[in-house]
C-alpha positions, 0 to 999 in steps of 0.5 A: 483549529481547522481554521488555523490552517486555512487563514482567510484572509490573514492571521494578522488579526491573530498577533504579529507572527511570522508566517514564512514556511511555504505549503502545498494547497489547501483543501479548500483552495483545490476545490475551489480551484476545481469548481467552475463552469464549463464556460471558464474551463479553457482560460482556467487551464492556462491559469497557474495562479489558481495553484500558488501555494500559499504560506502555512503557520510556522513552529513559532505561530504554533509555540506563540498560539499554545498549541501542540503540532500534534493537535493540529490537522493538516490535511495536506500531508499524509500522516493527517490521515492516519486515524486518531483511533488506532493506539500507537505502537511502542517505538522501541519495539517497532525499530526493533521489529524493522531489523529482525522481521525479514527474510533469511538474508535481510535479517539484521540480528540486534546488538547486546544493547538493543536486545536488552533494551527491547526485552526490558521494555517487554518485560516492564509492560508485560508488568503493567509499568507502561502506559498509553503509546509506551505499552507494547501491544500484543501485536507487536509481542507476536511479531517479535517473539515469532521473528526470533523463533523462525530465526533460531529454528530455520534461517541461516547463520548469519541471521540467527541470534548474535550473541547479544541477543542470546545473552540479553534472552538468557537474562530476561527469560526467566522473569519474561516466563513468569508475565507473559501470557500463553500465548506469547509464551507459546509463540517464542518457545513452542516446543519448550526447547529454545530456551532451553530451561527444561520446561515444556508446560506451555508447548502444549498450548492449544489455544481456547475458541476454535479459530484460535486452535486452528490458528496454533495449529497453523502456527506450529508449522510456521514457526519452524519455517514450514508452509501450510497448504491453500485450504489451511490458509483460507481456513486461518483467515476466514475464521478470524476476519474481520477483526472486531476487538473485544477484551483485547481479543480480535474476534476471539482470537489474539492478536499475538498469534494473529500477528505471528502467524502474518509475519511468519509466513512473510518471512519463511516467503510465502510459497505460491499456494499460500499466495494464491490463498491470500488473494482469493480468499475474500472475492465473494465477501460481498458477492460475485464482481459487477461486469462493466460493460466496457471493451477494455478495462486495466486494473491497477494495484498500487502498493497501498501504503503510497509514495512518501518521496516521489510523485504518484502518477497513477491517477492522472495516467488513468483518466488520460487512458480513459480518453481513448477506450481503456478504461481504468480500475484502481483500488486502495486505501486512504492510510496504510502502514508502514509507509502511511504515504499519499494515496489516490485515495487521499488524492480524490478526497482532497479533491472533493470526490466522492471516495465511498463508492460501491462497487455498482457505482464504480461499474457505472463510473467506467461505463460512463463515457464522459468519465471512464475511469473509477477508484474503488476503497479497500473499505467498501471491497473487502471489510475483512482486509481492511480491518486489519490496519490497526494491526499492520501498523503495529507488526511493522513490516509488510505481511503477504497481503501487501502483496496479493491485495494488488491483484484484485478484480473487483469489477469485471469487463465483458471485454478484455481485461488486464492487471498492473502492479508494482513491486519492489523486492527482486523475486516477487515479479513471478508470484505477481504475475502467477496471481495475474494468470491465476485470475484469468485476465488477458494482460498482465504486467509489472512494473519495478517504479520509484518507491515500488510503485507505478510510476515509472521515470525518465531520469537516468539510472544512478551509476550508484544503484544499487544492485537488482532490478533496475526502476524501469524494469517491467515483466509481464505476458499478453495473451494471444487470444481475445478469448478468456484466459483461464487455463482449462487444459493447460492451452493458453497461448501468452506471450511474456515478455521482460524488459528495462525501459529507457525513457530516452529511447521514446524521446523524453529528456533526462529529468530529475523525478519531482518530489512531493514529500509526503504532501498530498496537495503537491502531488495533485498540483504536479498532476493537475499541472500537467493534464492542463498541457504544462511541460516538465517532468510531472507531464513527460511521466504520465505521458511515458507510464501511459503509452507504455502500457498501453503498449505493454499489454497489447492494446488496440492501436498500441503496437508501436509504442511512438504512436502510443505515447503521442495518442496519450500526449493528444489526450492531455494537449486537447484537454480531455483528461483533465476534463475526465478529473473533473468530470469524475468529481461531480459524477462520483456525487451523483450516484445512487 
């Protein structure tokens, strides 16, 4: 089957077929492309035709060779990635959970005809009539019925129940009381008062183990828009992270309450406290951080669910900073819902490296001069986080991890240190750089880049954008002391600073961003193009998302942001950075 997908040297052989849909690279061929002697590096450089893109099999090769595309493994694209391990959600209710697991203005109620789909389809697998991906799993019963219950008890008018979605609850209810487990049971009605039938037996409802009781009680105050306390809400995750299902139970916990409680704090938004719960709450899962012995070192926090339209930059803006002394951390997944977009991760193992590092052996990567730059797995950091994909898939939107899993220190410096974000959803620029300030770091910025992530773009702004924040806005502070940063008496001296970057300004022409649909390898052939100095606008991004913050956050010898740019254009001319890519593939192998 693997073979089908690398034709070497034709398939041909195979049957006469058409073979006409081009493809991003293969697996094979980027490595391939990466493995030479340092004596062939400077002619491979200059050389495009070690990156054409080669033909793929089309739907009529597939149809003609009995094969399902399902079955069939591409590791280009990024949806190859998601493990075939994880149960499928039902369809009907995730698009349903798309609409009403939102804020208090974003909410979008369901029709009569979508409610009484969706309360059917419950109700039917409540019964044991659906099987397999049609089943609606306990995650998804959580999110949605705790969706419903926060919009009746505490959002505005115009996003508690439309009359539909009353009417279709009015008729399914009574039959959803008798198959519905307590604990669904419990989370759409609480109090027994919603629904209004007079009956209140499940609103005494205390959960079984103790995490679990814990966990209702937090959830009572939830599901009336409430907010819990920083102590309650590491106490909840401790207790049930990491997840390790049993009889379809998370740790003898449901997943039902579970998800409930994620989607429920997401949506009454998270205060700072509970933020700062979220984030702090696992950094000593493995023990204290490792110190890297580096005078500068950026941590990046991509969104970890990745790009899935827009060319991802980060990696390759990571190994040209590494080429004058700023080191470069970056963190993240392999796969993530919602999005399931391309990664640094996938980005790195199609490449060939060595993506299961430690957090010693990402130490010894940044202290390494002829690499100095390290990406660390979520897997490998923080166990706890990272068992709950499965479920984040199924409550389809966003639970406030997505956003405080950004701003994490898993290697410290013994120089200065600094954090980068992106983000998409105006209002939560403050919070992002509260946890920034909250973890002691000297710099901090945020960055609003295509897609919500790093990358910002030299294309100009739509007279159609849409209102809010410009892409390009950036927010953030510098300390004005190479002293730690931590607030003792409340004396830091920073100084912030907000801004929308106009590419123009710094002498790049306007261009299109270049797309990468969700192609793992078109996005390393953008990248890899550019660190071998080949103008365009893969080149003028990571030269302008570069300089700008190494500007932004104060760097040594970035105070004009001209002079910065140029010293990141040399580190690509001169070849260095892409030699840092190179280098960090075979050194990342190395290690013990």
């Amino acid at each position: 089957m693997k073979a089908l997908w690398n034709p070497e040297p034709s398939l041909s052989s195979i049957s006469p077929v058409n073979i006409s849909k081009p493809r991003a690279l293969s697996h094979k061929q980027i490595q391939s492309s990466l493995q030479f002697s340092p004596t062939h590096r400077d002619r491979w450089i200059g050389r495009k035709s070690r990156l054409n893109v080669k033909a793929a099999l089309d739907s009529a090769t597939i149809d003609q060779l009995g094969l399902k595309e399902s079955d069939i493994i591409n590791p280009a694209i990024t949806s190859s990635y998601r493990s075939s391990k994880f149960p499928k959600p039902n369809q009907t209710v995730l698009d349903a959970l798309t609409r009403v697991c939102t804020g208090p203005t974003q909410t979008k109620p369901l029709t009569e005809d979508q409610a009484f789909k969706v309360l059917d389809t419950i109700l039917k697998s409540a019964r044991g009539e659906l099987k397999d991906e049609e089943k609606v799993s306990k995650a998804q019963l959580g999110a949605f019925f705790v969706a419903m219950t926060i919009r009746a008890n505490a959002f505005p008018e115009a996003t508690q129940w439309s009359e539909g979605e009353r009417r279709a609850m009015n008729t399914f209810w009574p039959l959803l009381v008798r198959a519905l487990p307590p604990d669904v049971i419990f989370i759409a009605d609480p109090e027994g008062s919603i629904m209004g039938t007079g009956s209140s037996s499940w609103a005494q409802y205390g959960g079984i183990v103790a995490a679990e009781m814990r966990l209702v009680g937090a959830l009572r105050e939830v599901l009336v828009g409430g907010h819990l306390g920083f102590e309650e809400v590491q106490g909840v995750l401790r207790d049930i992270l990491p997840l390790k299902m049993e009889d379809d139970k998370a740790g003898g916990v449901s997943e039902s309450l579970l998800s409930a409680f994620l989607i429920g704090q997401r949506m009454n938004r998270e205060t700072d406290c509970e933020l700062k719960a979220y984030c702090l709450a696992f950094d000593d899962e493995i023990g204290p951080p490792p110190v890297a012995d580096v005078r500068s070192l950026t941590h990046y926090g991509e969104p970890y669910d990745g790009n899935t339209r827009f060319f991802r930059s980060t990696l390759f803006v990571a190994a040209v900073r590494s080429c004058y002394g700023e080191s470069c951390l970056l963190h993240g997944v392999e796969w993530m819902p919602p999005k399931g977009g391309v990664t640094e991760e996938q980005m790195l193992k199609f490449m060939g490296a060595n993506t299961n590092l430690s957090l010693l052996q990402a130490k010894e990567l940044l202290e390494d001069e002829e690499v100095g730059f390290a990406y660390i797995s979520q897997r490998e950091a923080r166990p706890a986080l990272y068992s709950l994909i499965r479920l984040r898939e199924h409550i389809k939107k966003r639970p406030p991890l997505a956003t405080t899993e950004k701003i994490q220190q898993f290697v410290r410096a013994r120089g200065r240190e600094a954090i980068v974000a992106g983000f998409y959803h105006e209002g939560y620029e403050e919070p992002l750089l509260m946890l920034m300030k909250r973890r002691g770091v000297h710099s901090g910025l945020v960055v609003k880049g295509e897609e919500g992530a790093l990358s910002m773009t030299t294309r100009l702004r739509s007279v159609n954008a849409s209102k809010g924040l410009p892409v390009n806005y950036c927010s953030g502070f510098r300390s004005m002391s190479k002293d730690s940063t931590f607030e003792v008496d409340g004396a830091v001296s920073r100084q912030s600073f907000s801004l929308e970057v106009n590419a123009q300004d710094y002498g790049f022409d306007p261009t299109d961003t270049p797309r990468t649909d969700r192609s793992i390898s078109k996005n390393i052939e953008l990248g890899l193009a550019a660190l071998r100095g080949e103008k365009g606008p893969a080149y003028d991004r990571i030269i302008l998302n570069a300089g700008m913050a190494d500007h932004l956050l104060g760097c040594e010898g970035a105070e004009d942001a001209s002079v910065a740019m140029d010293r990141a254009r040399e580190a690509i001319d001169s070849g260095k950075a892409l030699k840092r890519i190179l280098n960090y593939i075979k050194i990342s192998h190395k290690l013990k």
